[in-house]
N, C-alpha and C positions, 0 to 999 in steps of 0.2 A: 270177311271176304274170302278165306283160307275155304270153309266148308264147300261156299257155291264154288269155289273153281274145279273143287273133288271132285261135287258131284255131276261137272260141266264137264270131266276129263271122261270120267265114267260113260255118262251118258251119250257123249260122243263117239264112243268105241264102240257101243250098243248100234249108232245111227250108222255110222260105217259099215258094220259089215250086215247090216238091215237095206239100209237105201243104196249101197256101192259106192268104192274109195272116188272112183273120178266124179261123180255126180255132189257126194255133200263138200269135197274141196271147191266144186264150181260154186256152188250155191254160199258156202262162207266168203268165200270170196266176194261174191255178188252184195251180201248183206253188209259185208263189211265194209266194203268203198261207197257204198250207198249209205251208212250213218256218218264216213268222214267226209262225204259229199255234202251232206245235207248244211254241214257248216258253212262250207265258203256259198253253197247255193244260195242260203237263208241271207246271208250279209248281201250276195246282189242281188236279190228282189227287195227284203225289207230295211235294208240299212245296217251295216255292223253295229249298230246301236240296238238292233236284236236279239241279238247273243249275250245273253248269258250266262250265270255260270249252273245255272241249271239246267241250262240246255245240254251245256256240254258233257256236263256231268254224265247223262243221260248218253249222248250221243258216243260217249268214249267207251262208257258201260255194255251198249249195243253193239259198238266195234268190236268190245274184247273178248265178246260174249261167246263170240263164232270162232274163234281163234284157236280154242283146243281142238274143235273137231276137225276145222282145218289141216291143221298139223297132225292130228292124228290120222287123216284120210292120205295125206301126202308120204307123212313117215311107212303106213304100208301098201304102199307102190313100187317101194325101192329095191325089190329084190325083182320087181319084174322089170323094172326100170334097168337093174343091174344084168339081167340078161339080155336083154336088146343092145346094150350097150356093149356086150362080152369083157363085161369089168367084175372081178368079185367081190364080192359082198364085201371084207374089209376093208376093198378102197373103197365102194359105195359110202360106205358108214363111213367112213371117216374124210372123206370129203365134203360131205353132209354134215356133219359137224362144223369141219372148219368153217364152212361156209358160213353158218348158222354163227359162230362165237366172231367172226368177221364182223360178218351185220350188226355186232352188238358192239363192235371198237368202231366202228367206222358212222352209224345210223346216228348217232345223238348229234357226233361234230358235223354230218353232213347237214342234218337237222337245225342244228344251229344256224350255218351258215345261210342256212336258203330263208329263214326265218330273219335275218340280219339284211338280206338284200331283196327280200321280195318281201316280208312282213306272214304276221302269221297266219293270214287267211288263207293267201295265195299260196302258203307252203301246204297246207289240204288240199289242194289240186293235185300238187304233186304225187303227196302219198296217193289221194283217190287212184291217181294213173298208173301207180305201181300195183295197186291192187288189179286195176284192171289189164293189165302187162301178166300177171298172175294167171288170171282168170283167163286168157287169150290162150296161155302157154299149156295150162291144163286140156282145155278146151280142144288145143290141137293133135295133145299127148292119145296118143292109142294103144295100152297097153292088157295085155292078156288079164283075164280078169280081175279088172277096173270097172266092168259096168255093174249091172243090179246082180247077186246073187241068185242062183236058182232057190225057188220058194224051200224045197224041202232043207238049203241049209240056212237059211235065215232067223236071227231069233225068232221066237215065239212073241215077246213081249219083252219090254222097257225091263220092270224088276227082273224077270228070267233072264233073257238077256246079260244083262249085267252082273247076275249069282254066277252064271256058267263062267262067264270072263275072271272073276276072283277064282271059283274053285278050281281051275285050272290050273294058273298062277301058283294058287295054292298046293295043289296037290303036287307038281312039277318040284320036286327036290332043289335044283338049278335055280329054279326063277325065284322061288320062296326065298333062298338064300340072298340072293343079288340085292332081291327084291324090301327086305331087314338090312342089309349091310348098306343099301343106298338111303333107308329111312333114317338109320341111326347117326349117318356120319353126316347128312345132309342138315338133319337136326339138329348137330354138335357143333357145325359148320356156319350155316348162313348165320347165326346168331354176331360170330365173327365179323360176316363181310359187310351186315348191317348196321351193326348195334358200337361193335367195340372199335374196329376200324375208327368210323363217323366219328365218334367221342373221345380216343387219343387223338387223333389230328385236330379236332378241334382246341381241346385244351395245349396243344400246342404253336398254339394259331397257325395252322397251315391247313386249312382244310384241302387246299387246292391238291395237296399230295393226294389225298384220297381217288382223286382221280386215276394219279398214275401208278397207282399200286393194282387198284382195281384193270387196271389197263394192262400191268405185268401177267396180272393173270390171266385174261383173256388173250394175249399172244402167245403167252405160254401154251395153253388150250390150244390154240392153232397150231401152232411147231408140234406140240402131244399127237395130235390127229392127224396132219398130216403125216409124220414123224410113222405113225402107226400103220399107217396105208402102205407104208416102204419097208418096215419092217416088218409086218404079219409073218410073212408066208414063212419066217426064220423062229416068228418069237411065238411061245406057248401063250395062250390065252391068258389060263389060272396064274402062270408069270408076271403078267401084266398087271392083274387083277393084284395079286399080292403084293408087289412092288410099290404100285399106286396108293394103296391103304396104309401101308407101312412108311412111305416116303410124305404121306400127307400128314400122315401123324405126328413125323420128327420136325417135318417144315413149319407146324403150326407148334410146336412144342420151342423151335426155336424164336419164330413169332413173338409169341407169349414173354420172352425175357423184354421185348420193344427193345432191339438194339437199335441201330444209325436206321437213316430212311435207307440210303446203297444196300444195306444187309436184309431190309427189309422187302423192297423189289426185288434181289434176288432168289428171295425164298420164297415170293410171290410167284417169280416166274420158275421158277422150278417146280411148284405146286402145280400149275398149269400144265406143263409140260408131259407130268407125270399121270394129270388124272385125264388129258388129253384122250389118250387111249378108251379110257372106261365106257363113255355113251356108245360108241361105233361097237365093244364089245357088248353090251347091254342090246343094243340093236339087233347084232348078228343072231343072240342066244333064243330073242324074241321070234323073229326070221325061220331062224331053224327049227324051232321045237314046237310051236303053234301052228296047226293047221290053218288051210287057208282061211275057212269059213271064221276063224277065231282071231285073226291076226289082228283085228280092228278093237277089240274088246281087250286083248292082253295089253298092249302097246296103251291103252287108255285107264288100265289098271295100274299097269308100274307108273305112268307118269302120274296117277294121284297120286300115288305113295309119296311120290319125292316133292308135290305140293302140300301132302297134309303132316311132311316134317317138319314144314316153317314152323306156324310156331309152337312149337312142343318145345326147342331151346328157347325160343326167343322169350315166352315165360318165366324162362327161370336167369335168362344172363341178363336182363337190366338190372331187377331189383340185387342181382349177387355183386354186377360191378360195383354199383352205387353203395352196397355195403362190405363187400372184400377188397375194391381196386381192380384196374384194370386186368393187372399180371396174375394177379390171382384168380381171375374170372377165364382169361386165356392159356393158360393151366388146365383149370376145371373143366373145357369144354377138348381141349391139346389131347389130354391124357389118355381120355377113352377111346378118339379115332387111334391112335396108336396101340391100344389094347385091341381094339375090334382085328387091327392086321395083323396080329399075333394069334389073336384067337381063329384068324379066319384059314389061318395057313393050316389047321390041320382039322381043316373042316371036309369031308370025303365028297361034298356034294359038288364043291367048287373043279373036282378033276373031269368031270362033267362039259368043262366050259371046252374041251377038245375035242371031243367026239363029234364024229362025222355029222352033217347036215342032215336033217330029219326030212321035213317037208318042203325044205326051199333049194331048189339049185343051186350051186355056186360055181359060175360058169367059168370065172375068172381064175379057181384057187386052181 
């Protein structure tokens, strides 16, 4: 599942800045309340007795399918978004984050409930309507080039395309670095939030906790980004950056002892809080240093990377916990994000992350 979503982030950053940011978010949007449509439509002409789970399978796969280039058509809108609005780009980005790790504390329990009192058919109407609430919202947005590219800057083609969006990344000092330091910790990380998490709570029969740890860290996340939007214009970037890496490091190192659940949501939420900052900065650096014609391709390049980190850890933490123990497995993965923020603090490329805006306004700072 990990490759196709690589190469779904990829080739959406290629369609972006080929077809135009407002046009493929209209059209993912369209495709995608159109396969959770097809659900509850199916159940009233032929009988909910016609769904099943191959349908759905199918219809969720078509849903999700649209979904990076979506997000990636949306994500580089925001700095023109950000000047209509005369907000700058740090509060953009990190509003846009909170918003984003919001809908991901609030979507499941709202989900629940509408699923508890309307039943699950009728709750795909819902979403379908959001998507379409989406698509309306897009639709109305007019923003300075959002529409089709002029031909001469348009890729060439699919594979070229997408070369040019890596070598750039690549070649960019800045972004290369981000660009490793998010693959590695991400890889050393989610193995954590998936694997080890799920399986101490388990053997301790409470899985329900897992809920509310994962929940510490996503308002963490929120407090972090918002937090950020108030503090920019005082705090250095490579600060931020450094701080984040090095505080995530000690926070999963103290993890790793499994003290009380209270010490454990604390250090959840203070993980949050810290790495809060880092997307809205990852945004900004993207924003500023990519040209426009390129903006859709970079933005689709760093977010594979932080998809094709999964599972590089997660191969190696089942079979390690199951043969070293948990605290030994959350050690092993603790130790190196904390090393990476050590090694990153005297890294020359990261004092980069301050310098003035290249090719995007910030109308705000």
């Amino acid at each position: 599942m990990t490759l196709p979503l690589v190469l779904a982030t990829l080739i959406a950053g290629t369609a972006v800045d080929f077809f135009g940011r407002r046009r493929v978010s209209l059209v993912c949007d369209w495709l995608s309340g159109a396969a959770v449509t097809a659900v509850p439509l199916t159940a009233w002409i032929f009988g909910a007795a016609a769904i099943d789970v191959a349908e759905l399978a199918v219809l969720a796969f078509c849903a999700a399918a649209f979904d990076p280039a979506g997000m990636t058509a949306r994500q580089s809108m925001l700095p023109e978004a950000a000047a209509r609005a005369g907000w700058s780009l740090d509060r953009t980005n990190s509003s846009y984050e909170a918003m984003l790790n919001l809908a991901f504390i609030v979507g499941p329990g709202l989900g629940g409930l509408l699923i508890a009192t309307l039943g699950g058919i009728n709750t795909m109407w819902v979403t379908a309507g959001c998507f379409a609430l989406s698509f309306l919202a897009i639709g109305a947005l007019r923003l300075e080039g959002a529409g089709k590219p002029p031909r001469a800057t348009r890729p060439v083609g699919l594979v070229t395309g997408i070369a040019e969006g890596v070598r750039f990344v690549w070649n960019l000092r800045v972004l290369r670095t981000l660009g490793l330091i998010d693959l590695a910790v991400t890889a050393l990380y989610l193995p954590m939030e998936s694997v080890l998490f799920p399986k101490y709570f388990a053997d301790q029969h409470q899985p329900a906790q897992l809920g509310w740890a994962l929940m510490a860290l996503a308002l963490g996340g929120v407090a972090g980004a918002l937090g950020y939007a108030v503090l920019s214009a005082r705090l250095r970037r490579r600060t931020a950056v450094l701080t984040a890496t090095l505080t995530f490091g000690a926070t999963t190192a103290g993890i790793a002892v499994l003290p009380p659940l209270p010490v454990i949501l604390g250090l959840c939420a203070v993980t949050g809080v810290v790495y809060g900052p880092i997307q809205p900065i990852y945004n900004f650096v993207m924003q500023t240093r990519a040209p426009h014609h390129l903006r859709g391709r970079v933005v689709g390049v760093m977010a594979g990377l932080t998809y094709a980190a999964g599972p590089l850890g997660l191969l190696v933490a089942g079979p390690l916990a199951d043969a070293a123990g948990l605290k030994a497995t959350f050690l092993t993965l603790a130790v190196p994000i904390l090393a990476i923020g050590v090694v990153a603090c005297g890294l020359p490329s990261l004092r980069e992350l301050d310098r003035a805006p290249q090719f995007a306004d910030d109308p705000g700072a």
